[in-house]
Structure formats: structure tokens, C-alpha cells
Backbone bond lengths (Angstrom), bond angles and torsions (degrees), N, CA, C in turn:
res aa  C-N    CA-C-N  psi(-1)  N-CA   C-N-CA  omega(-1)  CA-C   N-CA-C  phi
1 X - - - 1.459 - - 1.535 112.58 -
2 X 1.208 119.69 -37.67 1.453 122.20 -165.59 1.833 102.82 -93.16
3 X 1.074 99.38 -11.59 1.659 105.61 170.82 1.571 104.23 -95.02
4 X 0.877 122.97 -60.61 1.846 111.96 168.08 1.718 123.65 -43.23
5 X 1.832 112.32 -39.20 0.820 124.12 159.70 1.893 116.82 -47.00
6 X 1.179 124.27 -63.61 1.739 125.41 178.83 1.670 92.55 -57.18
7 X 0.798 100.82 -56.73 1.918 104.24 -147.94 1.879 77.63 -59.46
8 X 1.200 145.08 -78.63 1.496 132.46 -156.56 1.357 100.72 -49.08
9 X 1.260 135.66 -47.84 0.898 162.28 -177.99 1.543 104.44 -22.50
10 X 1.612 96.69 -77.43 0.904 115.51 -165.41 1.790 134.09 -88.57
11 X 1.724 97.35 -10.27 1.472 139.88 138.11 1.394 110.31 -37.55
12 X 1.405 122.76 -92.73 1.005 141.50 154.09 1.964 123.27 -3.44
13 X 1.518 99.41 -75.96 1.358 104.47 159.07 1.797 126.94 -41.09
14 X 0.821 99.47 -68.41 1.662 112.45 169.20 1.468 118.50 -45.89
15 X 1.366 129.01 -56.61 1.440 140.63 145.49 1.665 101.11 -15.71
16 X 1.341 122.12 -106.48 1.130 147.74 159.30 1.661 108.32 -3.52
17 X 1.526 124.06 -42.41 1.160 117.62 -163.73 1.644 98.96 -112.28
18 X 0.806 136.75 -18.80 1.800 141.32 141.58 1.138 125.93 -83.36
19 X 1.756 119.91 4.85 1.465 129.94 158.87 1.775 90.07 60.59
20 X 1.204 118.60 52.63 1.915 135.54 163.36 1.254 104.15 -59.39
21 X 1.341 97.89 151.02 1.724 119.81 171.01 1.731 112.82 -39.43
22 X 1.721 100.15 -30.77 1.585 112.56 -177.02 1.582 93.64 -35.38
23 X 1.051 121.64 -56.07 1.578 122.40 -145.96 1.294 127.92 -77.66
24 X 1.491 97.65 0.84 1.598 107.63 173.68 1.557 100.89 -87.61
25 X 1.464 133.76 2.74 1.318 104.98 147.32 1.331 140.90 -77.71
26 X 1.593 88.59 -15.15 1.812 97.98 167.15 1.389 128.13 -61.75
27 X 1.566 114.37 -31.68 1.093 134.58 -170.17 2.043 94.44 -81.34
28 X 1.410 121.94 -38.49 1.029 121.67 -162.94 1.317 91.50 -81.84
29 X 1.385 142.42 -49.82 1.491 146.97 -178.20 1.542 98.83 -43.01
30 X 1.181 136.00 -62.41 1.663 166.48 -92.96 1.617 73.91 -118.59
31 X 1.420 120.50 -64.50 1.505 128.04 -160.50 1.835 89.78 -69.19
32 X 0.996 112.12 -68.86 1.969 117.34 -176.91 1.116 84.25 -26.77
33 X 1.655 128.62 -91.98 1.202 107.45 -121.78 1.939 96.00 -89.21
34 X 1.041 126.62 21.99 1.432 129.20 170.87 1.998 93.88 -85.28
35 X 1.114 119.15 -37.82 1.174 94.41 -174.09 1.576 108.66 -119.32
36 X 1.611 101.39 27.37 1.377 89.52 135.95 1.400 128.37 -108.47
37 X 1.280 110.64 9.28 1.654 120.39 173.74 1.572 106.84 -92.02
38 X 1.192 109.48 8.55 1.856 95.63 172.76 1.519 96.60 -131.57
39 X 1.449 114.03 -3.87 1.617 95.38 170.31 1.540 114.81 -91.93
40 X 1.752 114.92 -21.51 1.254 105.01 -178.50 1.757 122.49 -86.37
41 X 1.529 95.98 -1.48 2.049 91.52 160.22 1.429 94.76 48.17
42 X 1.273 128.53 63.36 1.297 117.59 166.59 1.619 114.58 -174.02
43 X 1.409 117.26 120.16 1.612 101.74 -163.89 1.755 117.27 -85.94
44 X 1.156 85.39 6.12 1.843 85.83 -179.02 1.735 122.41 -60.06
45 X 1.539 97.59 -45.77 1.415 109.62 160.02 1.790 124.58 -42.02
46 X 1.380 99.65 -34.91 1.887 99.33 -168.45 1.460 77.33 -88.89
47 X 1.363 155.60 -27.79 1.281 154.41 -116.39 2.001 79.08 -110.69
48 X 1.105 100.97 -76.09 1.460 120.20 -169.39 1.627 96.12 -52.55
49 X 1.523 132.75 -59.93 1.071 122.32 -164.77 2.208 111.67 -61.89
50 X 1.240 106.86 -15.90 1.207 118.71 172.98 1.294 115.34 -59.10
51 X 1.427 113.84 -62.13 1.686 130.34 167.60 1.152 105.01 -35.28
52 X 1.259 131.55 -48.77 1.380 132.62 -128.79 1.932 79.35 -100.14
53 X 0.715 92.18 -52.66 2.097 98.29 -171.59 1.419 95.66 -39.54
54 X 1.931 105.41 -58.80 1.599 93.63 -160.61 1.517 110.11 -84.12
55 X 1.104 121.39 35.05 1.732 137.86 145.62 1.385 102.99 -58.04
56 X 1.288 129.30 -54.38 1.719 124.11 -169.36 1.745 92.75 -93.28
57 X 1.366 136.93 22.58 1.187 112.80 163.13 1.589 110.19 -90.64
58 X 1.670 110.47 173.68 1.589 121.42 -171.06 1.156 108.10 -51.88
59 X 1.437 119.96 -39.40 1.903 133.93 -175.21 1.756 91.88 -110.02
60 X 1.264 130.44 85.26 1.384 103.81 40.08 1.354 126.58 -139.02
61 X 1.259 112.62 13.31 1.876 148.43 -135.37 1.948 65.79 -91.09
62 X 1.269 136.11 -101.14 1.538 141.44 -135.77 1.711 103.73 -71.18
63 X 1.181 124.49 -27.55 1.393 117.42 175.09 2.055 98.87 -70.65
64 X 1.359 109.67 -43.89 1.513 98.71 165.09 1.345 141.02 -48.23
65 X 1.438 99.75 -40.08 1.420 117.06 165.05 0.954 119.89 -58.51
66 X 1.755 127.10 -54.67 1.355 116.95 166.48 1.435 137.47 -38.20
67 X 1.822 93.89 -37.51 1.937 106.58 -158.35 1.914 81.43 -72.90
68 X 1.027 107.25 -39.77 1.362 104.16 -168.17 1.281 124.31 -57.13
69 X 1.161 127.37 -38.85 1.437 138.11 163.50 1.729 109.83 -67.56
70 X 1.228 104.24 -46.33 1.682 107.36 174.38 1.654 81.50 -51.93
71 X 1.034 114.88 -112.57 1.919 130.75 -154.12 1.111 84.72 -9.69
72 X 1.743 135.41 -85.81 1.840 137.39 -177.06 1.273 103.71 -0.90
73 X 1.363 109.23 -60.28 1.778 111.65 -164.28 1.492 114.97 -88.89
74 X 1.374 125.61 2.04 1.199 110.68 147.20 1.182 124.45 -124.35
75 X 1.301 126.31 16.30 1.375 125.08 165.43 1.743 97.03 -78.20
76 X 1.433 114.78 -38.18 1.557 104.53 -167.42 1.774 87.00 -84.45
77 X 1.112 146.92 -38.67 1.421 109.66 -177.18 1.510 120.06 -71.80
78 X 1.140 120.28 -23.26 1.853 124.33 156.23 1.403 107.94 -20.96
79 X 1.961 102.29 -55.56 1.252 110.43 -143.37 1.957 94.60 -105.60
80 X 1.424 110.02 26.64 1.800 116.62 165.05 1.596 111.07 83.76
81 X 1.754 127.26 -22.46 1.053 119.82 172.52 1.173 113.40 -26.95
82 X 1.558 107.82 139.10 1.366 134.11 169.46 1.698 115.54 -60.69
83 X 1.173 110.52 -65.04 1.355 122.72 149.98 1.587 142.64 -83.45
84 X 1.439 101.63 60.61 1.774 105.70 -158.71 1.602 82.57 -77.80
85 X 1.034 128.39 -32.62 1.501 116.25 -169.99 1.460 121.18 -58.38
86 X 1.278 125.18 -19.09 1.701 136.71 176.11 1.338 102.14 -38.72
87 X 1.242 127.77 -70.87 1.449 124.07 -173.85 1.278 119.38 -31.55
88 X 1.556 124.52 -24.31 1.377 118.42 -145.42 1.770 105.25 -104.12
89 X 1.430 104.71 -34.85 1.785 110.17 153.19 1.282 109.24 -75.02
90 X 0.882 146.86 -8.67 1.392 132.30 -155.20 2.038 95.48 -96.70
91 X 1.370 89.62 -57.55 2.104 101.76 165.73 1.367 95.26 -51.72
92 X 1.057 141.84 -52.19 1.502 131.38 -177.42 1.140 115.51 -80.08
93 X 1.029 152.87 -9.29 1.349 139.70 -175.00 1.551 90.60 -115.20
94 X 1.222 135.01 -17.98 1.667 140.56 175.54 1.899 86.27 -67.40
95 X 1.839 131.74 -78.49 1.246 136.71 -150.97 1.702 92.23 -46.21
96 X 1.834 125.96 -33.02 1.169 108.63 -166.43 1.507 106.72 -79.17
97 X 1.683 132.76 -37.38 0.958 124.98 -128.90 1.441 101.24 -99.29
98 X 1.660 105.32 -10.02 1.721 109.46 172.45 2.028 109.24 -63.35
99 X 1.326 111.28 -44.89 1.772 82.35 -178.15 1.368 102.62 -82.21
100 X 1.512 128.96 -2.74 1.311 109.71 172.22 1.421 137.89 -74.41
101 X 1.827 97.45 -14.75 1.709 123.11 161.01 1.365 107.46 -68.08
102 X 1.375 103.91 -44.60 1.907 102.39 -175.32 0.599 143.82 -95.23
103 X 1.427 137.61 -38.08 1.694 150.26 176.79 1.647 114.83 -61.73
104 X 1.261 104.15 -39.82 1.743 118.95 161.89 1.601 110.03 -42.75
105 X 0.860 120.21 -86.79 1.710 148.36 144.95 1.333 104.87 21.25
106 X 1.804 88.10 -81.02 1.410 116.96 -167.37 1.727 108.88 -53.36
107 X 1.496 120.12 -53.98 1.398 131.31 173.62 1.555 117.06 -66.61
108 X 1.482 124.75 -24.67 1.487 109.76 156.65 1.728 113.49 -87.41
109 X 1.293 126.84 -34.98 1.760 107.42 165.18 1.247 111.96 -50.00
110 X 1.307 123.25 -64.10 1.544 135.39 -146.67 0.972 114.36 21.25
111 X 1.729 109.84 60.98 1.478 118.55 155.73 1.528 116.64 -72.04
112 X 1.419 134.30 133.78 1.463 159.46 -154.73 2.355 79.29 -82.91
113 X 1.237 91.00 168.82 1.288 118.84 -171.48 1.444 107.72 -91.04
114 X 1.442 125.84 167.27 1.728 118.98 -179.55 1.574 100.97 -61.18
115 X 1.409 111.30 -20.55 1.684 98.98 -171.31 0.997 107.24 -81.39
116 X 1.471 151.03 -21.65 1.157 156.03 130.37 1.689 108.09 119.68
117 X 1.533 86.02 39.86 1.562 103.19 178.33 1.555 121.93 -67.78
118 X 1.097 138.86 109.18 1.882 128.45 -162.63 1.547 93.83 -59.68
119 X 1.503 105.95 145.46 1.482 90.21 -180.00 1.974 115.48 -90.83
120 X 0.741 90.80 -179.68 1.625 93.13 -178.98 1.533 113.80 -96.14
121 X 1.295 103.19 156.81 1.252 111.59 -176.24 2.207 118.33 -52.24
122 X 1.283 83.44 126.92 2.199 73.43 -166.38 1.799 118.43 113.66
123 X 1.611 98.83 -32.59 1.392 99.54 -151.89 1.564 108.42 -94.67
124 X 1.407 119.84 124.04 1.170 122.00 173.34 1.643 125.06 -42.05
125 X 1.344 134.20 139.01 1.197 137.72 169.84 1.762 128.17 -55.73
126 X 0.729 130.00 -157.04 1.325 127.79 164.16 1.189 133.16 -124.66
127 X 1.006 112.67 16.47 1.714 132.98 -171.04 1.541 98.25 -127.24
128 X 1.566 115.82 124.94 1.633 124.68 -25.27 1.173 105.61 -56.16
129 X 1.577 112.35 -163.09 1.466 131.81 159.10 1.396 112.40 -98.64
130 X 1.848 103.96 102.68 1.315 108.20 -174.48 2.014 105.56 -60.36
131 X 1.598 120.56 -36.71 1.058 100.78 -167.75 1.507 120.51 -84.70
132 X 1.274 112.17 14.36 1.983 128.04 173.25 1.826 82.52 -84.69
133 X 1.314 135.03 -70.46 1.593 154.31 -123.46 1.880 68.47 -86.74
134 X 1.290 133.91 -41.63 1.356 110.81 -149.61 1.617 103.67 -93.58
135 X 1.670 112.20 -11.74 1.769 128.49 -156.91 1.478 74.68 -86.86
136 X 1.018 121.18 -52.41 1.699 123.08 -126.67 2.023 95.79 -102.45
137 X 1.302 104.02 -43.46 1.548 89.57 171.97 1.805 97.89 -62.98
138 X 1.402 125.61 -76.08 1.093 133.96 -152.18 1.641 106.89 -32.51
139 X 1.465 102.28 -68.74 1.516 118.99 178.19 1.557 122.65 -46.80
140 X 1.501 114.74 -43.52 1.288 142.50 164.13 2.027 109.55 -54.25
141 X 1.265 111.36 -66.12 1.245 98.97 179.57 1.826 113.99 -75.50
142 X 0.835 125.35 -33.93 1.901 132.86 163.19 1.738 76.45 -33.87
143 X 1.533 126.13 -102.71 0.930 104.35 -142.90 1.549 128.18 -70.37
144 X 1.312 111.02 19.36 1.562 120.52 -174.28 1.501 106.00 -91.58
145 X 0.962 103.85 -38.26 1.606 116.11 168.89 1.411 107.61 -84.89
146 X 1.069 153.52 -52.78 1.652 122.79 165.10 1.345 123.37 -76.20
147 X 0.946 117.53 -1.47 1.773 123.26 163.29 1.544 106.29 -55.46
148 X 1.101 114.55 -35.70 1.857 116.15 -169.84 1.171 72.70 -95.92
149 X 1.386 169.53 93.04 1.349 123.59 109.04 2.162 90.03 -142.39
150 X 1.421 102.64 0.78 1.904 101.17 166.91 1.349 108.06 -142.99
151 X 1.208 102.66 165.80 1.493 118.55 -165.45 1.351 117.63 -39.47
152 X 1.534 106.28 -173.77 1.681 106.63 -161.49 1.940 100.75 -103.17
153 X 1.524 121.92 10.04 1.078 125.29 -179.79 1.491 96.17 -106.00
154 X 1.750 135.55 -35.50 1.129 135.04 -160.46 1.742 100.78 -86.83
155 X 1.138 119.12 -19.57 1.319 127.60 -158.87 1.630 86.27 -101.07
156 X 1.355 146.48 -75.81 1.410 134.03 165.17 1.701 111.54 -21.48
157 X 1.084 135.50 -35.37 1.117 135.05 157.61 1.560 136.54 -59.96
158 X 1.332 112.01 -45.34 1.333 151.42 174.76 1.978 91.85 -52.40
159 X 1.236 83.91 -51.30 1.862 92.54 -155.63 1.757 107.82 -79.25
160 X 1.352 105.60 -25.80 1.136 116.96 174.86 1.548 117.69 -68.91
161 X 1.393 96.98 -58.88 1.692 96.51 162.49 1.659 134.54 -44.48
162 X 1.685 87.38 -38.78 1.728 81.41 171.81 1.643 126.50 -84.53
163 X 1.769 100.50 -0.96 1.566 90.35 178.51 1.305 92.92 -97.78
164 X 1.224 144.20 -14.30 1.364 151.66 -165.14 2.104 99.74 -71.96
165 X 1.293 98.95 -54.96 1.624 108.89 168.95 1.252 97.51 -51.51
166 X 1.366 112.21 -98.69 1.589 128.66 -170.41 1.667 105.38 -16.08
167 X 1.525 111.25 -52.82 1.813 99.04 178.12 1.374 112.14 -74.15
168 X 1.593 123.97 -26.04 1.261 119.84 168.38 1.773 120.15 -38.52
169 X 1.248 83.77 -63.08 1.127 102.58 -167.93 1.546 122.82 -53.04
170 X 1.085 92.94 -48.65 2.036 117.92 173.03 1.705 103.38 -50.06
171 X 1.451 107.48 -53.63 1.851 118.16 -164.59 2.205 95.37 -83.64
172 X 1.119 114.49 -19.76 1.286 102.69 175.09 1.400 112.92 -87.07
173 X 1.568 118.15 -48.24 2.088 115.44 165.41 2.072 103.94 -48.98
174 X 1.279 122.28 -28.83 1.377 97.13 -160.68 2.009 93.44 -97.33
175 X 1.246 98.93 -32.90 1.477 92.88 174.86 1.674 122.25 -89.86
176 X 1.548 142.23 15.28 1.169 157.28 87.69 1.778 113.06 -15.30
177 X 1.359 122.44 -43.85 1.451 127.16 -178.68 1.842 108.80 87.29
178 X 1.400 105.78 7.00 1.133 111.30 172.50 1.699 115.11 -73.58
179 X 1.060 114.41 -27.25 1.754 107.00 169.42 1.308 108.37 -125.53
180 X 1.352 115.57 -173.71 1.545 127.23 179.61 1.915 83.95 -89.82
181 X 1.547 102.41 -156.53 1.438 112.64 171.27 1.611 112.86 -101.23
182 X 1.528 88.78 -32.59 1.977 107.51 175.96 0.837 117.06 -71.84
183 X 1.485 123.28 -36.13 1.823 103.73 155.20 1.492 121.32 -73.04
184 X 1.238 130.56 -3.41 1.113 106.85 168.27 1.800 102.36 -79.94
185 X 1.291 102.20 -64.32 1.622 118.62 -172.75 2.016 93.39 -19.27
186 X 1.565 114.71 -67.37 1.535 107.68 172.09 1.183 124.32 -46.44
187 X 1.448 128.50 -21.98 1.329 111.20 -167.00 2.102 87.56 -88.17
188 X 1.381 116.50 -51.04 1.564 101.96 -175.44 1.082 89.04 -52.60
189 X 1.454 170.68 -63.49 1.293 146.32 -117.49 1.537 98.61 -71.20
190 X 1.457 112.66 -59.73 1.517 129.63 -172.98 1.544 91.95 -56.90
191 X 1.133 121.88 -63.03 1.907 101.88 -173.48 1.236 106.85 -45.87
192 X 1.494 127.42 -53.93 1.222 108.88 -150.13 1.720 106.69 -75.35
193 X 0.984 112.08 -18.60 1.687 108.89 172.34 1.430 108.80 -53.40
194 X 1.777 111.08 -61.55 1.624 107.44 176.09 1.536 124.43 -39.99
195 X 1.875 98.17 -47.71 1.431 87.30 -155.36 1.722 100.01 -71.31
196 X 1.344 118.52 -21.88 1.496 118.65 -171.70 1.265 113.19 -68.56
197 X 1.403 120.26 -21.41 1.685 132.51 -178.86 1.670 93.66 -75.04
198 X 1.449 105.82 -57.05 1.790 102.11 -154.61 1.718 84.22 -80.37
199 X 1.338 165.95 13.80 1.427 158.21 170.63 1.497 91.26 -105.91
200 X 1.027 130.34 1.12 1.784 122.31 168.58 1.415 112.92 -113.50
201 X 1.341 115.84 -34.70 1.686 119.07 178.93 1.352 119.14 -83.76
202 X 1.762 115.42 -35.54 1.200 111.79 -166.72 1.877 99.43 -84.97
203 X 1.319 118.23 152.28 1.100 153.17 -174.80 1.550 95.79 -92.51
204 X 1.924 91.31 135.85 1.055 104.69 177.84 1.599 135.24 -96.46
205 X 1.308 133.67 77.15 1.807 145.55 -148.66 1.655 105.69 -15.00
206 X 1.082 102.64 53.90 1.350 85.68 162.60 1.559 144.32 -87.82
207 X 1.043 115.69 111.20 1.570 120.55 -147.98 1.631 102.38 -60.28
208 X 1.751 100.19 142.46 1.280 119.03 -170.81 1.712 120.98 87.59
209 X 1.839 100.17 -10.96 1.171 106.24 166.45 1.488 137.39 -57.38
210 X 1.457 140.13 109.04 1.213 129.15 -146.90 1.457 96.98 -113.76
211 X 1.375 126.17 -2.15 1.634 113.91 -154.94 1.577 98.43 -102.33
């Protein structure tokens, strides 16, 4: 996973930054879902795909992240961990490290938006999609950190929900027309590297654990 993750990744990037053939699937996505917004005559869809966008905004994607690492750290001190407190930097140092993946990024692509507006002087690009990078870390690490601390049926659940967001979120910015598809596809690439780094380093609360 984390090798498919670089290599699209890094596919992707290159595409995007020599404006590659890659990008005529954006344009082909861009056309789909344009005509599936005039065959379904119905505004619930733009209604729903709206919701779904402001899933990767700051309210409510990083206050989740927090509760999530909070709960982490006291379900594992309930349960005697040595280090129940880990969870609680880890949500914090995660809320910082999402614009530090993106905004960088965003100002050396400064790829223009599907509307193909030039951007203005100052204004970040659109490559990645900071609010996929912000749904999908936030939501993604919440449940990475209470996954270690309940069972192995609640945590299959846990995990489901957060890819369930994370794709929400991705299919509501590209069908809104607020992103391409390749910035989203980059922004999961970059989560899934994090979350696969912090699911190998972080330690699992096991109570009485002292090391």
C-alpha cells in the first residue's frame, strides 16, 4: 500500500507539473459528472455533494481529531497504559502537520481550479486537495488512535467509517467542481503514507506497559 501510495503519488505530481496526458482524466471525470448533473434534474445531489466537501473543512474534520485522541487517552489510561497520554500530541501534532503537507505543495503546483480561473497574486493552487488531506488525515488518525485502545470488531468499524468519510469527502469536492479528481487521488496518497508511518511507530496501550 505505501509503495503504490509514492509511486501514484509521485506519477501524479509530475503529470500535473508538465500538465501530462494524466490530466485528461480530469477533464474526462469533469465532463461525467457535468452530465450527470443535468440529467438528474434534481438539487439534492449538489445539496449532498456540498455536505460532503465541508467534511474536509477545519470545523469539523480537526475538532474530531482532537476528541479522538482525547477519548485514545483515556480509554487507555482506564485501561493502566503506561503511556495513555500519546494520543494527545499525536492529534496535535497531526492538526499541525496537515497544512504543512499542503499549502507548500499547493504554492509550488499552482495549478488553477476546474473553472480555470488564473489564480491571483498570493493565492494558493489547487493541487493537492487540502480539504480531502484535512478529512482523511483528521478522520483517519481519530480512528488510529482509538482503534488500539477497543476491540478487534469496534476497530473494523472505526476504520470503515473513516474510509467511508475520506471517500465522501474526495467524491463531494470533485462533484461540487471544487477540485479536479488528481488532487484528491494526491491528497489520499499523502494520508495514506502518514497514516501507514504513524500505524507502525505508534505503540499499542498496553496496560502495565512501561517502555
Amino acid at each position: 500500500m505505501p509503495l503504490v501510495a509514492v509511486v501514484l503519488l509521485v506519477l501524479v505530481s509530475w503529470q500535473v507539473l508538465v500538465d501530462g496526458p494524466l490530466l485528461g482524466l480530469d477533464r474526462w471525470v469533469r465532463h461525467g459528472v457535468a452530465t450527470a448533473h443535468h440529467a438528474l434534474h434534481s438539487p439534492w445531489p449538489n445539496g449532498l455533494g456540498h455536505g460532503l466537501s465541508d467534511l474536509g473543512s477545519t470545523v469539523p474534520a480537526i475538532p474530531v481529531l482532537l476528541a479522538g485522541g482525547g477519548l485514545a487517552a483515556w480509554r487507555a489510561r482506564r485501561a493502566g497504559a503506561a503511556r495513555w497520554w500519546l494520543p494527545l500530541p499525536v492529534a496535535a501534532l497531526t492538526a499541525v502537520l496537515i497544512p504543512l503537507l499542503v499549502v507548500p505543495a499547493k504554492a509550488v503546483f499552482a495549478r488553477p481550479g476546474p473553472l480555470g480561473d488564473p489564480l491571483l497574486p498570493g493565492q494558493w493552487g489547487w493541487y493537492p486537495s487540502g480539504h480531502t488531506a484535512t478529512a482523511t488525515l483528521s478522520y483517519g488518525v481519530a480512528v488510529l488512535l482509538l482503534a488500539r485502545t477497543t476491540g478487534t470488531r469496534v476497530a473494523r468499524g472505526l476504520r470503515a467509517a473513516a474510509v467511508l468519510l475520506a471517500a465522501g469527502t474526495g467524491a463531494g469536492l470533485v462533484w461540487s467542481d471544487f477540485h479536479w479528481v488528481l488532487d484528491v487521488v494526491a491528497s489520499w496518497c499523502l494520508a495514506v503514507l502518514v497514516l501507514w508511518t504513524l500505524g507502525r511507530r505508534l505503540p499499542r496501550p498496553v496496560p502495565g506497559d512501561a517502555t
